[in-house]
LOPA-58611 format. One line per 3 residues: their letters; for each residue x, y, z of C-alpha. Coordinates in pm, 1 decimal, padded with zeros to 6 digits, always signed. Example, Ala and Ser with C-alpha at 12.3 -4.5 7.8 and 13.67 -1.06 7.14 Angstrom:
2
AS = +01230.0/-00450.0/+00780.0 ~ +01367.0/-00106.0/+00714.0
REM end
This chain:
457
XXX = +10534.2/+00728.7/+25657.8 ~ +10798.3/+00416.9/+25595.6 ~ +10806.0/+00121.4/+25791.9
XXX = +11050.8/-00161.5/+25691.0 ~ +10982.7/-00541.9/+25740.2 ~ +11230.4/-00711.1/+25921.7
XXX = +11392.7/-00916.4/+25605.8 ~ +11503.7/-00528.2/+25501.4 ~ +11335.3/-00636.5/+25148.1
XXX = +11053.4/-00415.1/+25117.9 ~ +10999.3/-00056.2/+25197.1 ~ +10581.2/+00028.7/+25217.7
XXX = +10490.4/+00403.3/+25165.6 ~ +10283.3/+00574.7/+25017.9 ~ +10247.2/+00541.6/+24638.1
XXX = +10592.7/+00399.1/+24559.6 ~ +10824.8/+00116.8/+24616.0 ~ +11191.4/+00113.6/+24607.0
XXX = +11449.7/-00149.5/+24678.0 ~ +11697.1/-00252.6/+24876.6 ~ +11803.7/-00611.6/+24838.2
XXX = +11612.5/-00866.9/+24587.7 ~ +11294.7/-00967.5/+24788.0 ~ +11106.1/-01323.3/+24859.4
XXX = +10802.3/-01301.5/+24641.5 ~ +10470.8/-01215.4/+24879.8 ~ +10142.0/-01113.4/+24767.5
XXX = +10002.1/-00814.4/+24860.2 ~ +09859.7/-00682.7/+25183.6 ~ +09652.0/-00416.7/+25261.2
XXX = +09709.0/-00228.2/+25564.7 ~ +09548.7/-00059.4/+25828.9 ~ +09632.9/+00120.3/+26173.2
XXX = +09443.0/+00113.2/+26523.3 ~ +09571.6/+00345.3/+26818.4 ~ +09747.0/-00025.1/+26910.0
XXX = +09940.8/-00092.7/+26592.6 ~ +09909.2/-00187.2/+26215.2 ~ +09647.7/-00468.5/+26104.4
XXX = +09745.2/-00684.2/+25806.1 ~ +09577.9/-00919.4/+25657.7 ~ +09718.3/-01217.0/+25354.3
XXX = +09477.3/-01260.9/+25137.0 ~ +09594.5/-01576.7/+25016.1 ~ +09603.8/-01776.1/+25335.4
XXX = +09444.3/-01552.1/+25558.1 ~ +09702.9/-01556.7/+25777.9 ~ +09933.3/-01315.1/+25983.1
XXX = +10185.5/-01127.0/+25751.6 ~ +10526.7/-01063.2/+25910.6 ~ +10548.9/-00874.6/+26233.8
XXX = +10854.6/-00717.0/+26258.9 ~ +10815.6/-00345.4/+26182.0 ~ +11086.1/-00217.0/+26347.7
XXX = +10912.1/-00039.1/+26665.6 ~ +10563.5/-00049.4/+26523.6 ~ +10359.4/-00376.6/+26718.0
XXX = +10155.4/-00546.5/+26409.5 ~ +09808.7/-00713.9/+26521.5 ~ +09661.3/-00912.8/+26214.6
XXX = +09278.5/-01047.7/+26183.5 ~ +09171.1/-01353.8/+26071.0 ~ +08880.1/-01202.6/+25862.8
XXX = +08814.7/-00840.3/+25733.7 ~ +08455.8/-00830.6/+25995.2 ~ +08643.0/-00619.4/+26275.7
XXX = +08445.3/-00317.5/+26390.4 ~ +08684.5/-00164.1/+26546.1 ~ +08770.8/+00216.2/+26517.7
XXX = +09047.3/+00191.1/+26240.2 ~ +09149.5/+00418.2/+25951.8 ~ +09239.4/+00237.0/+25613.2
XXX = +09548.8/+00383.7/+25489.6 ~ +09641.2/+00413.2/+25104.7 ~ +09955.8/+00210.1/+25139.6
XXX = +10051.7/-00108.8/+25009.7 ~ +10311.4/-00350.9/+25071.1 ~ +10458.4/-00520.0/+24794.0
XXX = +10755.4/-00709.4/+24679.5 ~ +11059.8/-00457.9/+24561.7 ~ +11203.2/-00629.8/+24287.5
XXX = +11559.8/-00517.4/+24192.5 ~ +11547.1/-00176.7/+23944.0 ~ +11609.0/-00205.7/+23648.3
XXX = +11928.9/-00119.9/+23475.9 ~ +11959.0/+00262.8/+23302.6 ~ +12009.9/+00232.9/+22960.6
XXX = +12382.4/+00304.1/+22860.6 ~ +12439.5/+00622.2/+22678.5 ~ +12589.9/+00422.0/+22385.0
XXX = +12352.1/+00130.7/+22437.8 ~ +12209.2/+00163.5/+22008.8 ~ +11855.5/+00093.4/+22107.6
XXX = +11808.4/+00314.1/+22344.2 ~ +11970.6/+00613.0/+22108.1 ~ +11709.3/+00544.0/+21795.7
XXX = +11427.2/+00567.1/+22084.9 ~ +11597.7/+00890.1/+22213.2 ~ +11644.8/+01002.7/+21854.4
XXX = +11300.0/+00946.7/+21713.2 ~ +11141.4/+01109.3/+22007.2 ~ +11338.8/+01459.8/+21962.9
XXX = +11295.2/+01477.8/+21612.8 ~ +11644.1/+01314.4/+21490.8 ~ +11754.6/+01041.1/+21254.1
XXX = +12086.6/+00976.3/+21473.7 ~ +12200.9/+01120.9/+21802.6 ~ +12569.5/+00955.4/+21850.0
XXX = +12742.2/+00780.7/+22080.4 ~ +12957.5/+00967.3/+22340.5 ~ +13352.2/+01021.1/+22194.9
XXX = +13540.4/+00908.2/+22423.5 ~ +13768.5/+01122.9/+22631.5 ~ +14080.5/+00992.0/+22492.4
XXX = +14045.2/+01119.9/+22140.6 ~ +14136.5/+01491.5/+22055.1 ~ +14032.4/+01776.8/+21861.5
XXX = +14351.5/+01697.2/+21630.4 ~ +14274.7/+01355.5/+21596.6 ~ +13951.9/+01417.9/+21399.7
XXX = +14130.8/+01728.6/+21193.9 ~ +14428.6/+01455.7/+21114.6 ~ +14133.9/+01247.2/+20948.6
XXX = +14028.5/+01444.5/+20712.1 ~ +14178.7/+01449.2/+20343.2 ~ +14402.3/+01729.7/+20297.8
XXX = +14195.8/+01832.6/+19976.4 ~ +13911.5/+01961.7/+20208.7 ~ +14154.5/+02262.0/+20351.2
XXX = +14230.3/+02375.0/+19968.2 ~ +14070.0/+02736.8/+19872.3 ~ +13952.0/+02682.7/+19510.3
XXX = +13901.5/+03111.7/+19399.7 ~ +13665.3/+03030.8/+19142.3 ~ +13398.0/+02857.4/+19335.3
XXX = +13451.7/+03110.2/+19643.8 ~ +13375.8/+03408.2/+19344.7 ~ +13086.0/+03159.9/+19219.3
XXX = +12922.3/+03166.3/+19498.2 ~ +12912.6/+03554.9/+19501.8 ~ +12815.6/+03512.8/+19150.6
XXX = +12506.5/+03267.0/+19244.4 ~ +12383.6/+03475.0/+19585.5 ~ +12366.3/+03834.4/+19411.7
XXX = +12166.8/+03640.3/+19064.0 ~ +11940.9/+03474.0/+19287.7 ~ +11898.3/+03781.9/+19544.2
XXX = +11790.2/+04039.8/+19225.2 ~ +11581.3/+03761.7/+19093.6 ~ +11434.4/+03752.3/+19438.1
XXX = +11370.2/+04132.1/+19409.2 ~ +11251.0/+04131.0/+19061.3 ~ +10969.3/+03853.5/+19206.2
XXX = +10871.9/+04091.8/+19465.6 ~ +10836.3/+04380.1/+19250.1 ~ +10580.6/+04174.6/+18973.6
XXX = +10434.8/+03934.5/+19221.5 ~ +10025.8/+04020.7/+19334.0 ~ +10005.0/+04047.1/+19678.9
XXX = +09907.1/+03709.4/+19752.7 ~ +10228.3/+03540.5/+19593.2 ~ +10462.2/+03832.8/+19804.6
XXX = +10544.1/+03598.8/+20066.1 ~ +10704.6/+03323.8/+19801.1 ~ +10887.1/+03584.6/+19681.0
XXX = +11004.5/+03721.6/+20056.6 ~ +11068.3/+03368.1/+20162.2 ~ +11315.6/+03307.2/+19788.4
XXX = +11466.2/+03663.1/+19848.9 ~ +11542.4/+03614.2/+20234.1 ~ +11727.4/+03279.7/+20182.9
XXX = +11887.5/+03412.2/+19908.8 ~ +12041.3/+03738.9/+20101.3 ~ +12131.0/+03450.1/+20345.4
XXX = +12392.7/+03321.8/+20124.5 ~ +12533.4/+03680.2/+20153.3 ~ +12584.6/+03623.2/+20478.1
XXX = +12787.1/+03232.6/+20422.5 ~ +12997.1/+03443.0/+20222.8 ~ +13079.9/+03667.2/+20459.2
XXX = +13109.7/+03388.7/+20708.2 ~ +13378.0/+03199.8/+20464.2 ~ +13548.3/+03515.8/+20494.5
XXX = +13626.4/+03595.4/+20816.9 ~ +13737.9/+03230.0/+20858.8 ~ +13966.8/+03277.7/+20609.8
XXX = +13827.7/+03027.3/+20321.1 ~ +13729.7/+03234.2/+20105.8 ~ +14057.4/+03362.5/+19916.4
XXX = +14404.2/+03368.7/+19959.0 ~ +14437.6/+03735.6/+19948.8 ~ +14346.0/+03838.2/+20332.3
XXX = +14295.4/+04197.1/+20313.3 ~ +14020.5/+04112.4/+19990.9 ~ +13869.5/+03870.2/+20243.7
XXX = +13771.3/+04109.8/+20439.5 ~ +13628.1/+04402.8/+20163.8 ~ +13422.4/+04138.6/+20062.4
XXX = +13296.3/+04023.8/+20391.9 ~ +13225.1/+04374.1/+20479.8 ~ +13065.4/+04454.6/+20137.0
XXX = +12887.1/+04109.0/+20198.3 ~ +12688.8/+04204.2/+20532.3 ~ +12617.8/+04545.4/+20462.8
XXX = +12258.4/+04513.9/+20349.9 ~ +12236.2/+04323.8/+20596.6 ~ +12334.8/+04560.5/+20844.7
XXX = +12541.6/+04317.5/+21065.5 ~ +12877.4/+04492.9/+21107.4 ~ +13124.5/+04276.6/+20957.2
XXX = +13423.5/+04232.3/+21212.3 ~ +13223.8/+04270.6/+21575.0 ~ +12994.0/+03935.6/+21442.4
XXX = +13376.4/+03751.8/+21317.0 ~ +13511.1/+03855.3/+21666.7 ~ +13204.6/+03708.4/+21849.3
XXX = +13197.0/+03459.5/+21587.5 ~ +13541.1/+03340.2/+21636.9 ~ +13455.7/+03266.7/+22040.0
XXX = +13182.9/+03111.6/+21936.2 ~ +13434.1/+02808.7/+21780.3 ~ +13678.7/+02833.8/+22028.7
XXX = +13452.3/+02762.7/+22353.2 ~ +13097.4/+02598.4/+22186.2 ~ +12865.4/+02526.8/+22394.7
XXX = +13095.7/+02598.5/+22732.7 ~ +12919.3/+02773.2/+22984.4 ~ +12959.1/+03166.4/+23002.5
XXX = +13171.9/+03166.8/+22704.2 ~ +13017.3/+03069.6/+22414.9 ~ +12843.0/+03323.5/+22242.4
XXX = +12577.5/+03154.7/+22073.3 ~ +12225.2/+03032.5/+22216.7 ~ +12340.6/+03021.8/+22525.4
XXX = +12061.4/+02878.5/+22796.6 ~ +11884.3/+03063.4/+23009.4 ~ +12034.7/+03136.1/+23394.2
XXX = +11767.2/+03039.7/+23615.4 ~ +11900.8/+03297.1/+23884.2 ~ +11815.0/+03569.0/+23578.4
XXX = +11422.2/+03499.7/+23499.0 ~ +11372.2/+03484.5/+23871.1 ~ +11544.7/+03774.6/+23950.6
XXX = +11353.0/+04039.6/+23716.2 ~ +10946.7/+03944.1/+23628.3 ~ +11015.7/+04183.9/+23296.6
XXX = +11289.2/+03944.2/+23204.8 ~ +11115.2/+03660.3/+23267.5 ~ +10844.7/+03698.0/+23036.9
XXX = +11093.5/+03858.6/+22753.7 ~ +11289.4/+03527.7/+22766.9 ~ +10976.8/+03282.3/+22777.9
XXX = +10840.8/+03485.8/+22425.3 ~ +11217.9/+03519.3/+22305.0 ~ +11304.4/+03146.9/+22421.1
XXX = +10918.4/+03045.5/+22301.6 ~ +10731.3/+03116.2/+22019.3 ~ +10985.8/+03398.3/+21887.5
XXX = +11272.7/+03166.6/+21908.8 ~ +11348.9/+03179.0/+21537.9 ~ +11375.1/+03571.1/+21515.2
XXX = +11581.6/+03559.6/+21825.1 ~ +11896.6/+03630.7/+21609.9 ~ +11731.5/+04019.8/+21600.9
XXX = +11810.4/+04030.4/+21982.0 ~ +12188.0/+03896.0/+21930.6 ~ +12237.7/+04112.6/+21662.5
XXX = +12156.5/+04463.5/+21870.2 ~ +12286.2/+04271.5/+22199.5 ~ +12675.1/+04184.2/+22089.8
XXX = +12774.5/+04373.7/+21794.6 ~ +12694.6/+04733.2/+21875.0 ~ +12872.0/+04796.5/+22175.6
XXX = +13187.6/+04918.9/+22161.7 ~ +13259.5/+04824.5/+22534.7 ~ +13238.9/+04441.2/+22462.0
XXX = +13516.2/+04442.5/+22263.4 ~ +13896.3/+04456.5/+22328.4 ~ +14090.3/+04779.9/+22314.0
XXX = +14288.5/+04637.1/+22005.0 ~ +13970.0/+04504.7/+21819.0 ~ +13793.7/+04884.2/+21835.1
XXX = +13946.3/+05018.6/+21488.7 ~ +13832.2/+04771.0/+21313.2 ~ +13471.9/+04736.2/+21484.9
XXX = +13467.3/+05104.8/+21394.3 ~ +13492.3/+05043.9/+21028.7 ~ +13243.0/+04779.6/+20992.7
XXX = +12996.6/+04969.8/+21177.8 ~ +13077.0/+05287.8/+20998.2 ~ +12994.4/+05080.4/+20684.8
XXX = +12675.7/+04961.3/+20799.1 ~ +12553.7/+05313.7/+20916.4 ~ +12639.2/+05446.6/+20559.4
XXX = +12386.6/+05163.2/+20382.1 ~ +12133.6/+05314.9/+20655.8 ~ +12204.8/+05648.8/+20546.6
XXX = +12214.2/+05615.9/+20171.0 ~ +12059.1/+05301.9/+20104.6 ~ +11755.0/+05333.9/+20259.0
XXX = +11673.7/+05670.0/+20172.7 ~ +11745.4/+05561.3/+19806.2 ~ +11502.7/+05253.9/+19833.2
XXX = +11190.3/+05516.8/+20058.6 ~ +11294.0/+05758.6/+19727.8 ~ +11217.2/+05507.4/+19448.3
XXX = +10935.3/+05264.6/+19627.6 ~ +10800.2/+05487.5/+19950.8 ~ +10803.3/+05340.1/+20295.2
XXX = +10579.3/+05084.1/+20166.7 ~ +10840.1/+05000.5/+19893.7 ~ +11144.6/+05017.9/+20194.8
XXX = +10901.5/+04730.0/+20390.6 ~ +10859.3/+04524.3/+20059.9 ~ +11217.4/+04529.4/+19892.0
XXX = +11447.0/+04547.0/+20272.5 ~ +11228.0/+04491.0/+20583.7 ~ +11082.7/+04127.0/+20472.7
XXX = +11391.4/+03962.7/+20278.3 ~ +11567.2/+04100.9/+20614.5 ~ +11349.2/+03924.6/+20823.1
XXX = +11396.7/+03602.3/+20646.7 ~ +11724.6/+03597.8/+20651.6 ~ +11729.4/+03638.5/+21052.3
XXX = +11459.2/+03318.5/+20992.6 ~ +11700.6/+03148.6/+20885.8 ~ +11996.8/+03303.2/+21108.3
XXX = +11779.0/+03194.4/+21401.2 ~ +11723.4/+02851.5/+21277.0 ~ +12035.9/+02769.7/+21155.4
XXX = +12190.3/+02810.5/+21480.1 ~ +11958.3/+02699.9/+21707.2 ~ +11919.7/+02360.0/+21518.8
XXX = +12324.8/+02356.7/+21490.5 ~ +12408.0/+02307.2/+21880.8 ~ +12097.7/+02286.4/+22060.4
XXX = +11898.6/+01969.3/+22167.9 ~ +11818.1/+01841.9/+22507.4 ~ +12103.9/+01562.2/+22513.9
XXX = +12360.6/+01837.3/+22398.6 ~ +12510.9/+01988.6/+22697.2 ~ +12650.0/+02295.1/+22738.0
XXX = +12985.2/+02269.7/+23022.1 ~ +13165.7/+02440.3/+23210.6 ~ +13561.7/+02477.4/+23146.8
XXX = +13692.8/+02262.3/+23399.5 ~ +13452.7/+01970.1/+23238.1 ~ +13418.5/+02075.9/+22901.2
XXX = +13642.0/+01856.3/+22586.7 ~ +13672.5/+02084.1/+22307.6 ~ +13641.4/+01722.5/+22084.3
XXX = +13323.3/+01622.1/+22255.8 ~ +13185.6/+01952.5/+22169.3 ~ +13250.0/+01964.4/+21834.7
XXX = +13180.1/+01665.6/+21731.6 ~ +12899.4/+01532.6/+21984.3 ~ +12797.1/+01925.1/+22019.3
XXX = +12692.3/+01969.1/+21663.9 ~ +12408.5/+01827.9/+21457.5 ~ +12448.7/+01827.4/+21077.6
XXX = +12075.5/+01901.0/+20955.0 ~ +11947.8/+01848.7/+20594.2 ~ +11680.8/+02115.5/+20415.3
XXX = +11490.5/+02104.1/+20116.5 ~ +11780.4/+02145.6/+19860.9 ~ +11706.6/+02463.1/+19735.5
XXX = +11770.4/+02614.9/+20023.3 ~ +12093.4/+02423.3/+20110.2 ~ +12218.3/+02567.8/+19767.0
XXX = +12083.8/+02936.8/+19781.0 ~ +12247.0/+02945.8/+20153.8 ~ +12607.3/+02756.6/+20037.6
XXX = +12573.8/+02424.0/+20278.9 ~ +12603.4/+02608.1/+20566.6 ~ +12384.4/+02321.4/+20716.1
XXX = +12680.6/+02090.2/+20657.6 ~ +12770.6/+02237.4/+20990.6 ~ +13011.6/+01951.0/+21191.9
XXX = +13304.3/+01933.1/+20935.8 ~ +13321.4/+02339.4/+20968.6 ~ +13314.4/+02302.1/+21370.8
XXX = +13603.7/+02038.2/+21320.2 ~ +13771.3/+02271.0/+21173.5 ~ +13647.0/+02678.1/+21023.7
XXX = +13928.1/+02686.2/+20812.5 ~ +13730.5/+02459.3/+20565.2 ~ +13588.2/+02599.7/+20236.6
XXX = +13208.9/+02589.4/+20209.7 ~ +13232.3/+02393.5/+19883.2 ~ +13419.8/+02139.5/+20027.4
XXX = +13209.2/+02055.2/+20375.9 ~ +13036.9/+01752.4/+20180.6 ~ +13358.8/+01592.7/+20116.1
XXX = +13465.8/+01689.3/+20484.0 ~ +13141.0/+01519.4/+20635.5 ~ +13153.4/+01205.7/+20400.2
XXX = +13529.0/+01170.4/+20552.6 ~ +13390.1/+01239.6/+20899.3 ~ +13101.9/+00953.5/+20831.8
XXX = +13330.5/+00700.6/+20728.7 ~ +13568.3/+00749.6/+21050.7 ~ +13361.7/+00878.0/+21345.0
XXX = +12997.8/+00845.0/+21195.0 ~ +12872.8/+00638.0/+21536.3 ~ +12964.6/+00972.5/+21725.0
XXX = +12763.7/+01249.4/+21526.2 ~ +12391.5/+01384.2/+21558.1 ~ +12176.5/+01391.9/+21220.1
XXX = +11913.8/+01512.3/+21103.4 ~ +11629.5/+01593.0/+20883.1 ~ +11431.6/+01925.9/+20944.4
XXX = +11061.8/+01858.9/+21055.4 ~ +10828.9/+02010.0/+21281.5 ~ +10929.6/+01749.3/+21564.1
XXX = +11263.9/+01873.9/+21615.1 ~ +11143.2/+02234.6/+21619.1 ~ +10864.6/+02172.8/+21895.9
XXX = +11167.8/+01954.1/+22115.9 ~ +11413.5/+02319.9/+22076.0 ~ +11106.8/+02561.0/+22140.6
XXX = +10966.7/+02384.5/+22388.1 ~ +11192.3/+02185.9/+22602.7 ~ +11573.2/+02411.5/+22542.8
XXX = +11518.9/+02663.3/+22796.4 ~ +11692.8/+02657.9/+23146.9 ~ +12027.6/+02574.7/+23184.9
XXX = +12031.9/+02261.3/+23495.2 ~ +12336.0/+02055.4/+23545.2 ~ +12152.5/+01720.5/+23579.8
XXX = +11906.7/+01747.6/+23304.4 ~ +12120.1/+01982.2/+23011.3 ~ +11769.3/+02152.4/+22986.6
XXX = +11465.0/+02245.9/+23144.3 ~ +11155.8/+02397.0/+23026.1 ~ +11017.9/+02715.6/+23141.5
XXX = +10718.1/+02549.2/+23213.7 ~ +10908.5/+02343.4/+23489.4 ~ +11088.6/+02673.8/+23632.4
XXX = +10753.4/+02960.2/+23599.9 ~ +10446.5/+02733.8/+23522.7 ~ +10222.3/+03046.9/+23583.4
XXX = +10387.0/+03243.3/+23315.2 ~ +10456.5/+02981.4/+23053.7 ~ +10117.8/+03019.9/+22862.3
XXX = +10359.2/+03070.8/+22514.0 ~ +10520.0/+02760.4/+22585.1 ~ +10182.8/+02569.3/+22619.5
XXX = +10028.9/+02713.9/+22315.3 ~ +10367.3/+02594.9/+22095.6 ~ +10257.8/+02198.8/+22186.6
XXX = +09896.9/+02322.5/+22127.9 ~ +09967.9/+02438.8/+21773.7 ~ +10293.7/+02295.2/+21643.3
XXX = +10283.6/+01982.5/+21487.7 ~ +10473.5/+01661.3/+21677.0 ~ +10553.6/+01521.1/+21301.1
X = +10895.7/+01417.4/+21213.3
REM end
């Protein structure tokens, strides 16, 4: 039910008021509504209130003793004043509010639409783009010392110290795969065809076939966070978990409380099939997963040989599994947040996403160093072709000249519970809705994440 008084300044319905031009200030009336009309009564003079209700005839009493048969009605009448103003999306206090309550230390301003892609590469000290062959080989040098240290840990630790040592052995294997990701970006040497032995040789015991991931991988840059294209952590298609129940509930665990082992799933899901790829990529998706099946067919026989299936689970299966921890988290964290937006081509700004897309992300150091910065993830969205080495010096360069525009942040448990609990379900309005929103009956994982994870940033 609306009625409107006859100075168009007020609206009365039920539960809300709205406005339409600022009102003269009235105190407020209660209502109520006889087969004849509506009965108001000002409290404050006990006098009529204004009668012109459009069609509806208004009686009004001079005291509240009628005993007439009336029905109260829950509506009020009150003065609209004028809305306040949204918050602009660069307004600074209203971004450290935003920021604090996702988990961030910065979210950044928008760029505006003006400034290019090449504008923020032309920024950047030429130094930055330089391949330096005796860090890349260092690097090889400090993954494989700190990976058999890792193993050597897992082989004296007790049992109750074995998941240190997984935890030190899976973030170390991670660096194996940075270097493989340097590689097919083409900062790791200046010899190409060595590039790509050691990327292979680099993911093998991992068993991520080298050049279906840098194919992938290389879409992944070009069209971030576009809609349909981009082929990492893409949201969920609401038209998809409501066609198929089985779906549904895969994507709310996947999506939910298995979000950072979701890597797994892209893994199998993009770099397997042969029919994904293009005709002239097929020879060389051949050979990387020809090199993968061979560590399957030697390397874990070898391992089941020397240490039994117990042995294969100890030294492979766990290390594995925390490097796709960190896979998982890595990306997730690095382009997805509920003010990020994923576009679609006709509206997407391939500055805006790499710059504004992006969060840069600090961890405990140790890990930053076992997995070569690869958290230091902005300056390589800028631009891929930049050594790993030299992404501080890119982001301190990026700081200085577009530091109002770029998301930080620090890892903690808040961030986490925004991603794994909020970035579901791709909506044009809000970037992101939760699952809870689109299938509350079914969204019992989702629940239990804000049960147990801490809001602590």
């Amino acid at each position: 039910m609306a009625s409107t008084i006859s100075d168009s300044s007020l609206f009365i319905f039920k539960g809300h008021t709205t406005t339409r031009t600022p009102p003269t200030p009235i105190h407020l009336v209660p209502f109520r509504a006889s087969a004849s009309g509506i009965s108001c009564i000002n409290f404050q003079f006990q006098k009529p209130c204004q009668k012109g209700f459009g069609n509806v005839p208004l009686h009004h009493d001079p005291w509240m003793g009628s005993r007439r048969k009336e029905k109260f009605l829950q509506h009020v009448v009150a003065p609209m004043a004028p809305s306040a103003p949204l918050p602009a999306a660069d307004d600074p206090e209203y971004l450290r509010k935003l920021a604090e309550s996702y988990g961030f230390q910065q979210i950044g301003e928008p760029l505006p639409d003006d400034v290019t892609l090449r504008d923020i590469i032309s920024s950047l000290p030429k130094k930055v783009f330089e391949i330096d062959e005796r860090k890349a080989w260092g690097s090889v040098l400090l993954s494989v010392t700190s990976y058999l240290l890792g193993l050597l840990m897992i082989a004296k630790a007790p049992w109750y110290l074995l998941p240190l040592a997984w935890a030190w052995t899976g973030t170390a294997v991670t660096g194996f795969f940075v270097i493989g990701h340097d590689c097919a970006h083409k900062s790791f040497s200046r010899n190409k065809l060595l590039e790509d032995i050691v990327g292979t040789l680099a993911f093998m015991p991992l068993i991520y076939p080298y050049e279906p991931w840098r194919f992938k991988h290389d879409q992944h840059h070009a069209k971030t966070n576009m809609l349909n294209e981009d082929t990492a952590w893409h949201p969920v298609w609401k038209e998809d978990i409501e066609a198929s129940p089985a779906l549904r509930k895969a994507m709310i665990f996947g999506y939910g409380p298995f979000r950072t082992f979701m890597s797994i799933a892209h893994w199998l899901l993009w770099h397997f099939d042969l029919k994904k790829f293009r005709q002239s990529e097929v020879n060389r998706v051949l050979i990387s997963l020809s090199a993968v099946f061979a560590f399957m067919i030697v390397g874990w026989p070898l391992i089941v040989y020397k240490a039994g299936i117990v042995g294969w689970v100890k030294f492979w299966l766990m290390p594995w599994l925390g490097y796709h921890f960190w896979m998982s988290t890595f990306t997730i964290v690095h382009h997805t947040a509920p003010h990020i937006p994923f576009k679609q081509s006709d509206k997407w700004n391939a500055a805006q996403a790499q710059l504004n897309g992006t969060v840069h992300c600090d961890y405990p150091r140790w890990i930053e160093i076992l997995c070569h910065d690869i958290n230091v993830h902005i300056p390589h969205h800028i631009s891929p072709r930049i050594p790993w080495y030299n992404l501080r010096a890119a982001q301190e360069s990026i700081d200085k000249n577009w530091g109002k525009y770029i998301n930080k942040a620090k890892w903690n448990w808040r961030l986490m519970r925004t991603i794994m609990t909020r970035c579901h379900v791709y909506d044009e309005d809000e970037n992101y809705i939760s699952f809870e929103k689109v299938s509350p009956q079914e969204s019992q994982p989702i629940a239990f994440l804000k049960r147990v994870m801490p809001d602590y940033a």
